[in-house]
NULUM-748345 format. One record per residue (C-alpha): residue number from 1; x, y, z; residue in three letters. Coordinates in Angstrom, 3 decimals, padded with zeros to 6 digits. Example, Ala and Ser with C-alpha at 12.3 -4.5 7.8 and 13.67 -1.06 7.14 Angstrom:
atom pos: 1&X: 012.300&Y: -004.500&Z: 007.800&code: ALA
atom pos: 2&X: 013.670&Y: -001.060&Z: 007.140&code: SER
//
This chain:
atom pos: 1&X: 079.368&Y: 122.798&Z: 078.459&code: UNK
atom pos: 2&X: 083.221&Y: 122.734&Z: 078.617&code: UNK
atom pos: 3&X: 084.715&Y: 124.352&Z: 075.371&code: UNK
atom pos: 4&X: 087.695&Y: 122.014&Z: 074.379&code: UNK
atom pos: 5&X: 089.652&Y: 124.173&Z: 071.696&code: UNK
atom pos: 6&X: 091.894&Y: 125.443&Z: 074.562&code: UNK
atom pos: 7&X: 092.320&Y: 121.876&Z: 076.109&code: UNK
atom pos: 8&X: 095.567&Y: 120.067&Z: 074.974&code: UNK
atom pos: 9&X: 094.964&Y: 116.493&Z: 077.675&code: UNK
atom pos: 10&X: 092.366&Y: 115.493&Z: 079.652&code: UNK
atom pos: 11&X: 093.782&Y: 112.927&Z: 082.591&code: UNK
atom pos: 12&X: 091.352&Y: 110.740&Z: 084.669&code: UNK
atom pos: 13&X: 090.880&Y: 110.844&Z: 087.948&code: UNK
atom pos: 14&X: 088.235&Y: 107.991&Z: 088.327&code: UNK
atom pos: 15&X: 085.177&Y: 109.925&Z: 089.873&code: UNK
atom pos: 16&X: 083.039&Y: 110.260&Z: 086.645&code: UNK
atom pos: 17&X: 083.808&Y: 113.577&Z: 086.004&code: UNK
atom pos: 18&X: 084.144&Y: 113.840&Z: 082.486&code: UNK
atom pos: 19&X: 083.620&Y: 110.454&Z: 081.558&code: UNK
atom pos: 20&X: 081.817&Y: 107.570&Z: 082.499&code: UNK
atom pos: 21&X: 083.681&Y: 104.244&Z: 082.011&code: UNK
atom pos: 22&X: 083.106&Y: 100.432&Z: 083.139&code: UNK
atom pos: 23&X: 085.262&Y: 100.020&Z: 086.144&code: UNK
atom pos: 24&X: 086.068&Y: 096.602&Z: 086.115&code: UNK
atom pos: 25&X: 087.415&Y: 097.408&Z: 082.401&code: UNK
atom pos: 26&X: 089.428&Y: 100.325&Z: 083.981&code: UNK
atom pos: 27&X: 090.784&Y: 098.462&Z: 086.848&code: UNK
atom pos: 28&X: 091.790&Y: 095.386&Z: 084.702&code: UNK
atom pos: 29&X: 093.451&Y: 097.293&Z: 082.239&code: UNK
atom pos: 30&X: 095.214&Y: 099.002&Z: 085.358&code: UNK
atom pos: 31&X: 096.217&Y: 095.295&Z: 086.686&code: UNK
atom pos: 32&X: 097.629&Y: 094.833&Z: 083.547&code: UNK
atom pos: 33&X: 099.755&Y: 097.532&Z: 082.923&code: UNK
atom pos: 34&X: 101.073&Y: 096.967&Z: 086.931&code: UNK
atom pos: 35&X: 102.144&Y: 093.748&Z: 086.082&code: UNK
atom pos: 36&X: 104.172&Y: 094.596&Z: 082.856&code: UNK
atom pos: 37&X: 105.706&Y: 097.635&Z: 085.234&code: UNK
atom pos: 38&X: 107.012&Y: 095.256&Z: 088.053&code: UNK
atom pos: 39&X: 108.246&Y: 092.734&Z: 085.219&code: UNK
atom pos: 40&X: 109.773&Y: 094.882&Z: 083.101&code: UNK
atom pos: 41&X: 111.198&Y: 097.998&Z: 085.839&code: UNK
atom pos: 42&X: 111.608&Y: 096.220&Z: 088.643&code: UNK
atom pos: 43&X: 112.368&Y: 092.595&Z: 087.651&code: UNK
atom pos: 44&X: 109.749&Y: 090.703&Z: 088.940&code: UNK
atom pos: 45&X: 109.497&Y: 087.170&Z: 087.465&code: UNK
atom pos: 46&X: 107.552&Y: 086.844&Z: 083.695&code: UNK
atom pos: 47&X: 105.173&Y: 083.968&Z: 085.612&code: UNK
atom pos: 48&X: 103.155&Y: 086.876&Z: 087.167&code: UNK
atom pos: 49&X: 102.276&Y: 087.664&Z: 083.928&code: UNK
atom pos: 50&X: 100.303&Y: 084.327&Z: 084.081&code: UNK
atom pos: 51&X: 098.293&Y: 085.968&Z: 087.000&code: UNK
atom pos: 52&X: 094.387&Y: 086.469&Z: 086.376&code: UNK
atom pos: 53&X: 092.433&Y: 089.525&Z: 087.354&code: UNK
atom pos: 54&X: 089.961&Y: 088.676&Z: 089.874&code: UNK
atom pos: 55&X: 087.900&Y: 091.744&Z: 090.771&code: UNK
atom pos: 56&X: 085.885&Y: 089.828&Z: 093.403&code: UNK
atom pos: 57&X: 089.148&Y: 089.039&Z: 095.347&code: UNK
atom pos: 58&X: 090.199&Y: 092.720&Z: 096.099&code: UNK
atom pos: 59&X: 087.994&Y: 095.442&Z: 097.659&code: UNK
atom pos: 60&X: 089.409&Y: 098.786&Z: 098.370&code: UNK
atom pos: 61&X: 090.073&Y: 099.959&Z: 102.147&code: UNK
atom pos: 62&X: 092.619&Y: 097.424&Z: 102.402&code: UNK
atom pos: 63&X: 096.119&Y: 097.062&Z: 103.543&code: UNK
atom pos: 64&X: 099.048&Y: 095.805&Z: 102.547&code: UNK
atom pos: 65&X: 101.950&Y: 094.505&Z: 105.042&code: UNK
atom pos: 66&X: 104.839&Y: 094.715&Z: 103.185&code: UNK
atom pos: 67&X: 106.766&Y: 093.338&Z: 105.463&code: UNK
atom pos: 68&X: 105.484&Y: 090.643&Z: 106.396&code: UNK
atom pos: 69&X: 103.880&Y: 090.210&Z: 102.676&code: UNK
atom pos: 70&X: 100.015&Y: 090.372&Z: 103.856&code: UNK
atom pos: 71&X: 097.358&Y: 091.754&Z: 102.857&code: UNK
atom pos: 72&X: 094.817&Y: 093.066&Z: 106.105&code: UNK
atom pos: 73&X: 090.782&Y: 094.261&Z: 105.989&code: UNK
atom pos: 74&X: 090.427&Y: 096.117&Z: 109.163&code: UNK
atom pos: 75&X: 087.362&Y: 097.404&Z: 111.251&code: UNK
atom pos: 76&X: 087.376&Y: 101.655&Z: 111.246&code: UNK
atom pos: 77&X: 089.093&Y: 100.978&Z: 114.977&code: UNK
atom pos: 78&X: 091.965&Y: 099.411&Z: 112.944&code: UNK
atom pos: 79&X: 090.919&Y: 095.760&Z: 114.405&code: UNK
atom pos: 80&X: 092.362&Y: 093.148&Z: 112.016&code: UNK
atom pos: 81&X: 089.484&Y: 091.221&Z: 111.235&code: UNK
atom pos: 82&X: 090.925&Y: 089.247&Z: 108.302&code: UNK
atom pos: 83&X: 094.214&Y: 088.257&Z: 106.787&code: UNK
atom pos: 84&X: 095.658&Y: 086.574&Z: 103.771&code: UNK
atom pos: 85&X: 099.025&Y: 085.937&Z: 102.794&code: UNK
atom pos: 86&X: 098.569&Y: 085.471&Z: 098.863&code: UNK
atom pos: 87&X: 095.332&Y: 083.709&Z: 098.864&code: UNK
atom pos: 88&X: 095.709&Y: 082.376&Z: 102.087&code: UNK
atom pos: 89&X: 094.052&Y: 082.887&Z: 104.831&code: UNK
atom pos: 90&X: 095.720&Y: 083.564&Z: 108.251&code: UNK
atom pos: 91&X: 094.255&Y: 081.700&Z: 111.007&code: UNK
atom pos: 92&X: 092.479&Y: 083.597&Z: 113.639&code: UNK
atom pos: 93&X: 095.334&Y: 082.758&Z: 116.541&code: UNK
atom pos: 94&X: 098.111&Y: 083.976&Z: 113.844&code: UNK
atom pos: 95&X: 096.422&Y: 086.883&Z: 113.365&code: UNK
atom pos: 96&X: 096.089&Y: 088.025&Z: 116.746&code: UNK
atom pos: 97&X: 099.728&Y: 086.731&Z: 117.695&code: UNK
atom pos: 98&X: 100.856&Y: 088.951&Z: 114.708&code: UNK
atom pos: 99&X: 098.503&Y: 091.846&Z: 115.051&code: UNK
atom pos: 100&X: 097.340&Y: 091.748&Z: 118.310&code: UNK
atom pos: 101&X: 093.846&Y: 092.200&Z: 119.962&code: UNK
atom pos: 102&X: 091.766&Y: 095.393&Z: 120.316&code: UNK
atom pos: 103&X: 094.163&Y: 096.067&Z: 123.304&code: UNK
atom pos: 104&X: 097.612&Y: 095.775&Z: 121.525&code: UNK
atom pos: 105&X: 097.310&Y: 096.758&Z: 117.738&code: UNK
atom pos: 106&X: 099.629&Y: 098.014&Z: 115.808&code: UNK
atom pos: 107&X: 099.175&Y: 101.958&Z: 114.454&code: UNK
atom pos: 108&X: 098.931&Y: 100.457&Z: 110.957&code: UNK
atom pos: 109&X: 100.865&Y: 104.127&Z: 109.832&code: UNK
atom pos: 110&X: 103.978&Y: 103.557&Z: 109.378&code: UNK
atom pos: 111&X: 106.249&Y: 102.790&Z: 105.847&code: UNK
atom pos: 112&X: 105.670&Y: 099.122&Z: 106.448&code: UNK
atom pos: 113&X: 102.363&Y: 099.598&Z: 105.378&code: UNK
atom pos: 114&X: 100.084&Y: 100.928&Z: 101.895&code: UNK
atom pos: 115&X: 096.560&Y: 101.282&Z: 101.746&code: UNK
atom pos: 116&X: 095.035&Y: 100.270&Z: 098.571&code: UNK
atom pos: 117&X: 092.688&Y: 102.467&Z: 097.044&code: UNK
atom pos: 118&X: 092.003&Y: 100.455&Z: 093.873&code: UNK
atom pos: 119&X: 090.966&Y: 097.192&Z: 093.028&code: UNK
atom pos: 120&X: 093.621&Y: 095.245&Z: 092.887&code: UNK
//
């Protein structure tokens, strides 16, 4: 047992640890506070507000092309296998003529792109 008298916060770092919580609950309420952050730091329009969480939509281990504004799920070779742009899909031959084939890929490392390592 952990004695808490000593213990002035307690952050958490999503592995269970300490406490168990419903994910989807977590990652909503995460959704939502990203959402009031772009609007209300950064400017982003109040109609994303409007925007419903969809936790079937996003799985983590993907990544985002902010260039380009797309969001990639890649093979462990860094193969683009799919690609959106929004909800979108990206046709096969755009996909290749944008990311190239097994041959030509991009390294997927630099600035223009984020992993996402939560749900949304």
């Amino acid at each position: 047992s952990l004695n808490m008298r000593a213990i002035k916060s307690v952050g958490f770092d999503m592995d269970y640890t300490l406490a168990q919580y419903k994910e989807e609950s977590f990652e909503e309420l995460a959704y939502i506070l990203a959402i009031n952050k772009l609007v209300e730091k950064y400017g982003y329009p109040e109609c994303i507000r409007d925007f419903v969480f969809n936790p079937n939509y996003m799985i983590r281990g993907l990544v985002i092309d902010k260039e380009r504004g797309n969001l990639l799920k890649m093979d462990r070779h860094k193969y683009v296998k799919l690609a959106f742009h929004g909800f979108d899909p990206i046709s096969k031959e755009e996909r290749l003529r944008t990311y190239g084939n097994q041959a030509l890929r991009e390294s997927f490392d630099g600035s223009q792109y984020a992993n996402i390592d939560t749900l949304f």
